[in-house]
ChimeraX commands (.cxc) that place a marker at each C-alpha (Angstrom):
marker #1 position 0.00,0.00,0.00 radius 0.5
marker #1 position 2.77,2.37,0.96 radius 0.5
marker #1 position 4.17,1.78,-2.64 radius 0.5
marker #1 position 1.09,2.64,-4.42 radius 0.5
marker #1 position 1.04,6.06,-2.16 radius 0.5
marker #1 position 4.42,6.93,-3.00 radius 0.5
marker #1 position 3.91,5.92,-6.50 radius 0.5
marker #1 position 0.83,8.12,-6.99 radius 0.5
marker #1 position 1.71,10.94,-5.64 radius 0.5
marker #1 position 5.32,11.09,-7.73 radius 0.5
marker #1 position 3.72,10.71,-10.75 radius 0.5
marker #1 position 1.09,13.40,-9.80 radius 0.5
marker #1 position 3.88,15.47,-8.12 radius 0.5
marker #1 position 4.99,14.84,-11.99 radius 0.5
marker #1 position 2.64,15.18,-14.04 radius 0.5
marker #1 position 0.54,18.37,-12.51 radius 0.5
marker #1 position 3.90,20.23,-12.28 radius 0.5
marker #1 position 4.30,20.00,-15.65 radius 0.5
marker #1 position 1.02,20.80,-16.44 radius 0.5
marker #1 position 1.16,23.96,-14.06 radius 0.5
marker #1 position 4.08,24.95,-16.44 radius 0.5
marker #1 position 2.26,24.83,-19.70 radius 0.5
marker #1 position -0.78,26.38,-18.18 radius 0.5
marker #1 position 1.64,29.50,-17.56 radius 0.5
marker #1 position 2.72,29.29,-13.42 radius 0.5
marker #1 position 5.71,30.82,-12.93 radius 0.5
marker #1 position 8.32,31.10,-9.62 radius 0.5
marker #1 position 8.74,29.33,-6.79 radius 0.5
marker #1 position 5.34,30.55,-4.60 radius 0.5
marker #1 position 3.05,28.95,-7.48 radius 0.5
marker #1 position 4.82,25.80,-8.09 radius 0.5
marker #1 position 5.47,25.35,-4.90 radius 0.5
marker #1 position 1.86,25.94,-4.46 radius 0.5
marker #1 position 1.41,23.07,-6.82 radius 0.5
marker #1 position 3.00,20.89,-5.04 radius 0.5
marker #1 position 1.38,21.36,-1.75 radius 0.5
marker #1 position -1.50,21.26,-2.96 radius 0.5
marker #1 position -0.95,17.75,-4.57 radius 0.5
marker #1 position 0.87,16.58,-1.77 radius 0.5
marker #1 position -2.37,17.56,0.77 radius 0.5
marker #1 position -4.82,15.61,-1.55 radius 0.5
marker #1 position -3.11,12.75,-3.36 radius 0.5
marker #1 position -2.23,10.74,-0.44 radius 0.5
marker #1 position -5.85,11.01,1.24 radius 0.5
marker #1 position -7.66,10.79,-1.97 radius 0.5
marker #1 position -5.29,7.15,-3.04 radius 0.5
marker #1 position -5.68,5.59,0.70 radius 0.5
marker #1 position -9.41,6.30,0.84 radius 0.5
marker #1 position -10.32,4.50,-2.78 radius 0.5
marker #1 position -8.18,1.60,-1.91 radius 0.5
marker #1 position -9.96,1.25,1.47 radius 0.5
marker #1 position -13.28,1.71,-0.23 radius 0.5
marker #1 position -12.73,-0.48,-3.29 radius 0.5
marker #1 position -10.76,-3.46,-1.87 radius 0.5
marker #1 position -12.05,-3.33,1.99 radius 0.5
marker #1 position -15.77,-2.62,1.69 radius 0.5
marker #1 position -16.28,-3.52,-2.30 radius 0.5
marker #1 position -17.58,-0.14,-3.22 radius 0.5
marker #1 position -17.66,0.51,-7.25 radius 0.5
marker #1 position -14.66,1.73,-8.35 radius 0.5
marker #1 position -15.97,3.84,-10.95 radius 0.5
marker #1 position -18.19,5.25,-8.71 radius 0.5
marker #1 position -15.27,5.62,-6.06 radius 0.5
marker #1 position -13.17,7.48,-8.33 radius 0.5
marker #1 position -15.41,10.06,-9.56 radius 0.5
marker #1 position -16.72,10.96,-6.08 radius 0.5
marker #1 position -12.86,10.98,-4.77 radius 0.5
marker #1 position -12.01,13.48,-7.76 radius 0.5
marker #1 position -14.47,15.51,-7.22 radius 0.5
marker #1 position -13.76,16.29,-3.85 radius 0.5
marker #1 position -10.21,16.70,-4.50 radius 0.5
marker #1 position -11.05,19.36,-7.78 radius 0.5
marker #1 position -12.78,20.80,-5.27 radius 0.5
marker #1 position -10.45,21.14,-2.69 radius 0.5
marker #1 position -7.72,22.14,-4.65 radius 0.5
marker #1 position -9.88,25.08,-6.70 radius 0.5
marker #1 position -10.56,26.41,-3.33 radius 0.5
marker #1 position -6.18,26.09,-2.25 radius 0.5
marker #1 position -5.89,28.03,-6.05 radius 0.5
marker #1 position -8.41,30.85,-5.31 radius 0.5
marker #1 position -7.37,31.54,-1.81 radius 0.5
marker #1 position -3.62,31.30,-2.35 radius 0.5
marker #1 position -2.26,31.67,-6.43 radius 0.5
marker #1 position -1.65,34.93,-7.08 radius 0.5
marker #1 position -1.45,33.96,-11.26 radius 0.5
marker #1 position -4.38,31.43,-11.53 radius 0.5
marker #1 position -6.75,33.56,-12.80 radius 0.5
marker #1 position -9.89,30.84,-13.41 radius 0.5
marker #1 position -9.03,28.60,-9.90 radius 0.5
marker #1 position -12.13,25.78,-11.15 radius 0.5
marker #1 position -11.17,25.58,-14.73 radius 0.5
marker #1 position -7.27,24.92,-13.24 radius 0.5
marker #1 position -8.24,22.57,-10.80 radius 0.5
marker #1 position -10.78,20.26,-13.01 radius 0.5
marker #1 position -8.43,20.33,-15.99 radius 0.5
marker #1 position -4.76,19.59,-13.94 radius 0.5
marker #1 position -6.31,16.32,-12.18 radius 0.5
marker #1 position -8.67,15.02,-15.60 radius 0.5
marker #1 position -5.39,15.58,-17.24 radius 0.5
marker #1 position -3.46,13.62,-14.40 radius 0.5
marker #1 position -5.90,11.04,-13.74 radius 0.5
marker #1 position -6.45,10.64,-17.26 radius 0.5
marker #1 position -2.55,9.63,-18.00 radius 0.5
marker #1 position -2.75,8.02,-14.96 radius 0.5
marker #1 position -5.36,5.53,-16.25 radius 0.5
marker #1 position -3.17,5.01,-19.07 radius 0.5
marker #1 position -0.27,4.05,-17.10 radius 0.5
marker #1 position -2.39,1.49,-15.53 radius 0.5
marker #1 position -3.58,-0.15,-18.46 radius 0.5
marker #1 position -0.02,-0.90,-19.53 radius 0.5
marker #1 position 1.20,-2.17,-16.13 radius 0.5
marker link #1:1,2 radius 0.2
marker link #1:2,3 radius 0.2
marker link #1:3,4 radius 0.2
marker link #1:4,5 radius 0.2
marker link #1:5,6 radius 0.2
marker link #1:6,7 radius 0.2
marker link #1:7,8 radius 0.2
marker link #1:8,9 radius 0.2
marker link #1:9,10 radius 0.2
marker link #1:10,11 radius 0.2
marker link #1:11,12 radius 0.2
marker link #1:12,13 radius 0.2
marker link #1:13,14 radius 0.2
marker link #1:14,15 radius 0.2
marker link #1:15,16 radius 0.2
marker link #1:16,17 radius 0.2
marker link #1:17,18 radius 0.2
marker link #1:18,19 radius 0.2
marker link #1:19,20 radius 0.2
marker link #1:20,21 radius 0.2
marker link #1:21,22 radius 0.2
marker link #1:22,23 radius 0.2
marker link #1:23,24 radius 0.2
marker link #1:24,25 radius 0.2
marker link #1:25,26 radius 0.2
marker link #1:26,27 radius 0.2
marker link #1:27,28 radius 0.2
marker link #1:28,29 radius 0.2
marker link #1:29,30 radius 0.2
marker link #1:30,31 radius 0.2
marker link #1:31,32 radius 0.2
marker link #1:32,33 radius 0.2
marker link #1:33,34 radius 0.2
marker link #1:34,35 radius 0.2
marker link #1:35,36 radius 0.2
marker link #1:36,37 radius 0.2
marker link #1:37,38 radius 0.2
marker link #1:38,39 radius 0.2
marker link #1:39,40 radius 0.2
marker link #1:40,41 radius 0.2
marker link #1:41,42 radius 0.2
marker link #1:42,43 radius 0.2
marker link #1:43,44 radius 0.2
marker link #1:44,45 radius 0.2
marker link #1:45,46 radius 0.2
marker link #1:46,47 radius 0.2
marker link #1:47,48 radius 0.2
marker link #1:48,49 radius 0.2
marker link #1:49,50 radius 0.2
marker link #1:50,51 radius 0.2
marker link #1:51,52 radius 0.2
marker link #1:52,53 radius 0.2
marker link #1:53,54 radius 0.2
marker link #1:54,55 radius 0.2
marker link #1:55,56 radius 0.2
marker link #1:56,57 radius 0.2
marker link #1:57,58 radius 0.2
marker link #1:58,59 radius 0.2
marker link #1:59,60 radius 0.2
marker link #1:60,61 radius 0.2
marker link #1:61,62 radius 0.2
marker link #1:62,63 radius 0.2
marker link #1:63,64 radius 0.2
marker link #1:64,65 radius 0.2
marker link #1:65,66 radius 0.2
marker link #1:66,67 radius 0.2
marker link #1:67,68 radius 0.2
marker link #1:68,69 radius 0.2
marker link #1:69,70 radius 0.2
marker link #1:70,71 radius 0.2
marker link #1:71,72 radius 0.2
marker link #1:72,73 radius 0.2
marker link #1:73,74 radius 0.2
marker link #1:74,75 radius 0.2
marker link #1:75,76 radius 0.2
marker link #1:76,77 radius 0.2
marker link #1:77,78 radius 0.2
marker link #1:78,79 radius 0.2
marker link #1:79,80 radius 0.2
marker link #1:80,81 radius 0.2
marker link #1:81,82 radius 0.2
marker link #1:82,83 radius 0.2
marker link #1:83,84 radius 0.2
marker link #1:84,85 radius 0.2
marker link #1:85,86 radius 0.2
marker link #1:86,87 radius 0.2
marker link #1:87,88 radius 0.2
marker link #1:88,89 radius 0.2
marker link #1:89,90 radius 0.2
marker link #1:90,91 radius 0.2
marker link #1:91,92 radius 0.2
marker link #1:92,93 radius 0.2
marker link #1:93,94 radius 0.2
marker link #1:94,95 radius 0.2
marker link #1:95,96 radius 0.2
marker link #1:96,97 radius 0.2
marker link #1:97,98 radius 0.2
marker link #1:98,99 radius 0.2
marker link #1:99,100 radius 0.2
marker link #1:100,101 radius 0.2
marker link #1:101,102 radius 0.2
marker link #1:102,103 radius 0.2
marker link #1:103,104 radius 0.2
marker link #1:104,105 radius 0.2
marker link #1:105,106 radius 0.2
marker link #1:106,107 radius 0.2
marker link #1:107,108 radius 0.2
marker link #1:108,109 radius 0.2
marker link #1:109,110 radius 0.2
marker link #1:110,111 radius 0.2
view
């Protein structure tokens, strides 16, 4: 379990970085922000679908989209409160994790 974690959040440490950099974010503050922000809802967001998939057999489909959810939202309200360049805080949010879930999936499907 502690492998998937650490897995997870690297390669969404990775991937939303990157994606922070194309969307524009600049200097330390925001992609540190980035980070943080990741790093404050990977981990809960990975431990609580495992629990609820494997442990009490809850859809995974299901799992995942409520789980995402609650992380876009959590993370557009880090963005509004805190980035002083993201200037739409929702659109940055919902399009950094589809795009990071999306590769994610991806990954998956070849390993």
């Amino acid at each position: 379990m502690l492998t998937a974690l650490a897995v997870s959040l690297a390669l969404t440490l990775l991937l939303e970085e990157g994606f922070a950099l194309a969307w524009g974010l600049r200097g330390r503050r925001e992609l540190g922000l980035a980070a943080l922000v990741n790093c404050l809802t990977n981990p809960p967001a990975v431990l609580a679908y495992h629990t609820a998939v494997r442990l009490w057999g809850w859809n995974p489909l299901f799992t995942a989209a409520a789980l995402e959810c609650a992380v876009v939202a959590a993370e557009w309200r880090c963005w509004r409160a805190f980035s002083e360049q993201v200037r739409r805080p929702f659109l940055f949010s919902l399009t950094a994790n589809a795009f990071s879930y999306g590769v994610g999936r991806l990954i998956n499907q070849f390993f």
